[in-house]
C-alpha positions as protocol buffer text, in pm:
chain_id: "A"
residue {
  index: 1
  type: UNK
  ca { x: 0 y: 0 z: 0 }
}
residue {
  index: 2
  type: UNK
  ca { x: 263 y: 234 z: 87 }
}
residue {
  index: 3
  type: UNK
  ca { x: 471 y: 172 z: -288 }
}
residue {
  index: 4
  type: UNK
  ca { x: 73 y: 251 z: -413 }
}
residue {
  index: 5
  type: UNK
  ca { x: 66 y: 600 z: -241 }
}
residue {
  index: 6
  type: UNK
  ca { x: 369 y: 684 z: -264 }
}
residue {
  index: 7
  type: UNK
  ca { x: 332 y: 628 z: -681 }
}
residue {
  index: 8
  type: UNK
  ca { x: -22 y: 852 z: -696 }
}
residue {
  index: 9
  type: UNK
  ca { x: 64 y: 1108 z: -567 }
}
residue {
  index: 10
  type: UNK
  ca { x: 453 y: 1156 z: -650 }
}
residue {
  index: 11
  type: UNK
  ca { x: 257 y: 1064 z: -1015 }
}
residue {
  index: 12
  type: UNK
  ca { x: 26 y: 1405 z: -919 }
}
residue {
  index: 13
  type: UNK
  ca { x: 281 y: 1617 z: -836 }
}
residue {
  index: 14
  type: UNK
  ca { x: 452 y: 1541 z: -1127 }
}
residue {
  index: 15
  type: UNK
  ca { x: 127 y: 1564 z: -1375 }
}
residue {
  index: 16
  type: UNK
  ca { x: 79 y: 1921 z: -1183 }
}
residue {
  index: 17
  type: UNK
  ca { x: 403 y: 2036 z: -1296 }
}
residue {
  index: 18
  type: UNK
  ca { x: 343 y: 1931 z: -1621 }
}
residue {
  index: 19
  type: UNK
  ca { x: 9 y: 2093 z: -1650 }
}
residue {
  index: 20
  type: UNK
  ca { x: 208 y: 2456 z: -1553 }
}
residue {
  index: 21
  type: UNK
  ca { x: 490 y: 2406 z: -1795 }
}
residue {
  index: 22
  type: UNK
  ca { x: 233 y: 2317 z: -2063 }
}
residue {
  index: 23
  type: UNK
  ca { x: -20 y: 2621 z: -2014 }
}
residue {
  index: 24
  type: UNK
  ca { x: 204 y: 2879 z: -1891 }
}
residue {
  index: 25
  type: UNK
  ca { x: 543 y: 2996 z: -2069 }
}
residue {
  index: 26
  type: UNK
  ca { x: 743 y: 2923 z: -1754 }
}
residue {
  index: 27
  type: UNK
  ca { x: 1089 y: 2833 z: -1859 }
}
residue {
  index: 28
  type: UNK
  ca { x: 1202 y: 2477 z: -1672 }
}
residue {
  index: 29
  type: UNK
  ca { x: 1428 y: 2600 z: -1481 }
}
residue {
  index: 30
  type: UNK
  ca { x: 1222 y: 2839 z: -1296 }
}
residue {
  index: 31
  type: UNK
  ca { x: 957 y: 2573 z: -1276 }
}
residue {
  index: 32
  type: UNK
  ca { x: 1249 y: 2401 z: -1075 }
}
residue {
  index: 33
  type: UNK
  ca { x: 1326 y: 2680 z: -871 }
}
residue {
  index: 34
  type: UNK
  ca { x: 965 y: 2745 z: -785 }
}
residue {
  index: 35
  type: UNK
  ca { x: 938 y: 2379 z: -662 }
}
residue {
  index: 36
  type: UNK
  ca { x: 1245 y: 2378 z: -442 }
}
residue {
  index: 37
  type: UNK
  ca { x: 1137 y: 2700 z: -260 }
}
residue {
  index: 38
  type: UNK
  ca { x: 789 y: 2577 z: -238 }
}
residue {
  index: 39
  type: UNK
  ca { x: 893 y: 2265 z: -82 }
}
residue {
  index: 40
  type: UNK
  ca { x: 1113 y: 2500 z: 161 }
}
residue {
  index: 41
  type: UNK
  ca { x: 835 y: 2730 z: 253 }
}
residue {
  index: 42
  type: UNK
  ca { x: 582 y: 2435 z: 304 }
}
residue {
  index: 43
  type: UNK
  ca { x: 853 y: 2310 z: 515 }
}
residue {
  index: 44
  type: UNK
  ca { x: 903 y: 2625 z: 707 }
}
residue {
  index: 45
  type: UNK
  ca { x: 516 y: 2647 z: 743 }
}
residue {
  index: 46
  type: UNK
  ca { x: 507 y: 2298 z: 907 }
}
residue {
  index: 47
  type: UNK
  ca { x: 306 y: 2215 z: 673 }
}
residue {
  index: 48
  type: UNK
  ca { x: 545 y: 1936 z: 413 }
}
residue {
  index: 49
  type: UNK
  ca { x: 593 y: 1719 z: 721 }
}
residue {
  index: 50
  type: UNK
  ca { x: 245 y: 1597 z: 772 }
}
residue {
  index: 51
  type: UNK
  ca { x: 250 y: 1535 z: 398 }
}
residue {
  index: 52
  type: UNK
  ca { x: 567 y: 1378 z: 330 }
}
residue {
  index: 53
  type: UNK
  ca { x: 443 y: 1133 z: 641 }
}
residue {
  index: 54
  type: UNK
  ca { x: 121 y: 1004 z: 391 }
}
residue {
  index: 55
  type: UNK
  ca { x: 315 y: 1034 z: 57 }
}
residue {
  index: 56
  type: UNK
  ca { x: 656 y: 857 z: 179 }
}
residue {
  index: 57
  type: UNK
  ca { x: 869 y: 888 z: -146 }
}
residue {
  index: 58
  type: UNK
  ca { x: 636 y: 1058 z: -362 }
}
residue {
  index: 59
  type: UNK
  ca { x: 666 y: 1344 z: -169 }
}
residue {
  index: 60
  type: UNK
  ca { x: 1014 y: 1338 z: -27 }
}
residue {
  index: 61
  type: UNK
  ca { x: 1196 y: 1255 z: -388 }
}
residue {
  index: 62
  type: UNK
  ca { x: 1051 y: 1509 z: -570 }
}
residue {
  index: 63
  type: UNK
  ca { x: 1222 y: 1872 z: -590 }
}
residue {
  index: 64
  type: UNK
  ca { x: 974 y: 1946 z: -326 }
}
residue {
  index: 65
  type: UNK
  ca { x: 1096 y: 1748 z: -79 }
}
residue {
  index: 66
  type: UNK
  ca { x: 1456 y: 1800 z: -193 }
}
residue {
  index: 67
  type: UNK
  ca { x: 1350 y: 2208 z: -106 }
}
residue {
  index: 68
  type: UNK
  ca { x: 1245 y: 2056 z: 209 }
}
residue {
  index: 69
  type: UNK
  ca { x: 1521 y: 1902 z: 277 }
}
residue {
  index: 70
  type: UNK
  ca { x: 1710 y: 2184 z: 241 }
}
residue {
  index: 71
  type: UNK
  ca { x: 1478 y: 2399 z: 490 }
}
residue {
  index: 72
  type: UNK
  ca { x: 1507 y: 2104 z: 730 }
}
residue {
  index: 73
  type: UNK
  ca { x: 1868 y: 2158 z: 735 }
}
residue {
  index: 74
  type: UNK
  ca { x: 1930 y: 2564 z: 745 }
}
residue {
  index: 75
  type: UNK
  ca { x: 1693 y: 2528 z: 1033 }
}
residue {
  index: 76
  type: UNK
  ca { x: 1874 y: 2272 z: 1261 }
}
residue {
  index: 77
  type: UNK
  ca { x: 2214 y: 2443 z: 1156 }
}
residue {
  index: 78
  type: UNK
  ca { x: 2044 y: 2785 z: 1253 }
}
residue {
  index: 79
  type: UNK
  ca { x: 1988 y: 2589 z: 1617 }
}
residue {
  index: 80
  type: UNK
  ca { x: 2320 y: 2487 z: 1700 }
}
residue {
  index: 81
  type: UNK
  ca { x: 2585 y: 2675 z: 1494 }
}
residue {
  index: 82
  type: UNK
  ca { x: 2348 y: 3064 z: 1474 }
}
residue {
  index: 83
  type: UNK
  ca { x: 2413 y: 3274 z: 1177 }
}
residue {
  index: 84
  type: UNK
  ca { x: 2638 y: 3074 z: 1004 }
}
residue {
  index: 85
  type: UNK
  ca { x: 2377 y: 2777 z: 1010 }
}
residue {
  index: 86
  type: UNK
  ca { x: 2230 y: 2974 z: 714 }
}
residue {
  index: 87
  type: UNK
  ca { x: 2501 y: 2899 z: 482 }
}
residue {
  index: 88
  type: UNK
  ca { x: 2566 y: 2581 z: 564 }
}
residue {
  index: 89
  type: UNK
  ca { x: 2280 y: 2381 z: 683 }
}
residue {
  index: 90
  type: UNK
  ca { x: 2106 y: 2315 z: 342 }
}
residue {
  index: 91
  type: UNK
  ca { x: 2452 y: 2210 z: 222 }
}
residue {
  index: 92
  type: UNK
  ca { x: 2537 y: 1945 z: 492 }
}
residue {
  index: 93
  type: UNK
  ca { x: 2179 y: 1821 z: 482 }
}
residue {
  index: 94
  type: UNK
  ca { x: 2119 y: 1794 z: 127 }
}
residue {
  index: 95
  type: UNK
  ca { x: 2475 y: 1671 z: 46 }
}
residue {
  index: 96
  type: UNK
  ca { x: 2450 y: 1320 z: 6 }
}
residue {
  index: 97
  type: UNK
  ca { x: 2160 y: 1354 z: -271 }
}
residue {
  index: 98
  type: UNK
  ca { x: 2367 y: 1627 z: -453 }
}
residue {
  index: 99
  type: UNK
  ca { x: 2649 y: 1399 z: -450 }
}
residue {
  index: 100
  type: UNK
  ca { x: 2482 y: 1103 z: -593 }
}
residue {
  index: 101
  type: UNK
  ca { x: 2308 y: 1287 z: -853 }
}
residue {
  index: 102
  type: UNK
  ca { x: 2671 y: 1409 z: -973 }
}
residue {
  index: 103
  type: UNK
  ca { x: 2801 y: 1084 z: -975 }
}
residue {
  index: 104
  type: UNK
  ca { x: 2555 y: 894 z: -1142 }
}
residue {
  index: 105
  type: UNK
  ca { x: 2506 y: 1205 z: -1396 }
}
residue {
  index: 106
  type: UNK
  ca { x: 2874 y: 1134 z: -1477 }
}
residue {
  index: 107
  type: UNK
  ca { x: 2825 y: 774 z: -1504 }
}
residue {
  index: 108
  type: UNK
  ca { x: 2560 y: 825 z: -1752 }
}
residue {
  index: 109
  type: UNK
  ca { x: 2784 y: 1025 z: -1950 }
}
residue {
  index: 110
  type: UNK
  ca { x: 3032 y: 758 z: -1977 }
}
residue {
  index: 111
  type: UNK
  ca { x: 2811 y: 500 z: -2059 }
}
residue {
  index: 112
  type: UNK
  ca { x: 2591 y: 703 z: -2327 }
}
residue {
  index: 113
  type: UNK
  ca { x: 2806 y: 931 z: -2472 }
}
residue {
  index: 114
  type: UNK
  ca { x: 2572 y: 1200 z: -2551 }
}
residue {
  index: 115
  type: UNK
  ca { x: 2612 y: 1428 z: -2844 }
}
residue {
  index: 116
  type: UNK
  ca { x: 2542 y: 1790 z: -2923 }
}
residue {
  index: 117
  type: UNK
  ca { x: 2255 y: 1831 z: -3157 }
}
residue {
  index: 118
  type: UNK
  ca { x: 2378 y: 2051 z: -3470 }
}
């Protein structure tokens, strides 16, 4: 049941977003930005956890969660190191993801080898 849930509505959020890039003329990368600040401000609101507890994955893998994740971070940095928390928090919380998603990125390159369109 959980892999069920977790597929609807990860499979939502992902049909919303492509409802807005198809009827607005939001570039993608703003789209992207949007999401990760959204994720941060439900997260700031108290709002994502609740959420991310009935989605599991489809709502923590997203870039909402990953925005999230990096709210979840700045704040508990904020806690225990003060200012500088702010800089570093969504770093050290976020790192392992960013790190994989390099690595594999690179792999894929390897493997692939993509080409520039002409």
């Amino acid at each position: 049941m959980d892999y069920l849930k977790a597929f609807l509505i990860g499979g939502a959020i992902c049909a919303l977003v492509q409802i807005l890039m198809e009827k607005t003329k939001m570039m993608p990368g703003r789209i992207m930005v949007l999401l990760v600040c959204s994720g941060a401000v439900l997260g700031a609101l108290g709002l994502y956890g609740p959420f991310q507890e009935l989605a599991g994955a489809g709502a923590s893998v997203p870039l909402l969660g990953f925005g999230n994740t990096l709210w979840k971070g700045v704040k508990e940095a904020v806690d225990t190191d003060g200012f500088l928390g702010i800089f570093k928090g969504g770093f050290a919380a976020s790192a392992a993801g960013i790190c994989a998603a390099l690595v594999f990125g690179y792999l894929a390159s390897l493997l692939f080898r993509p080409k520039m369109k002409k």
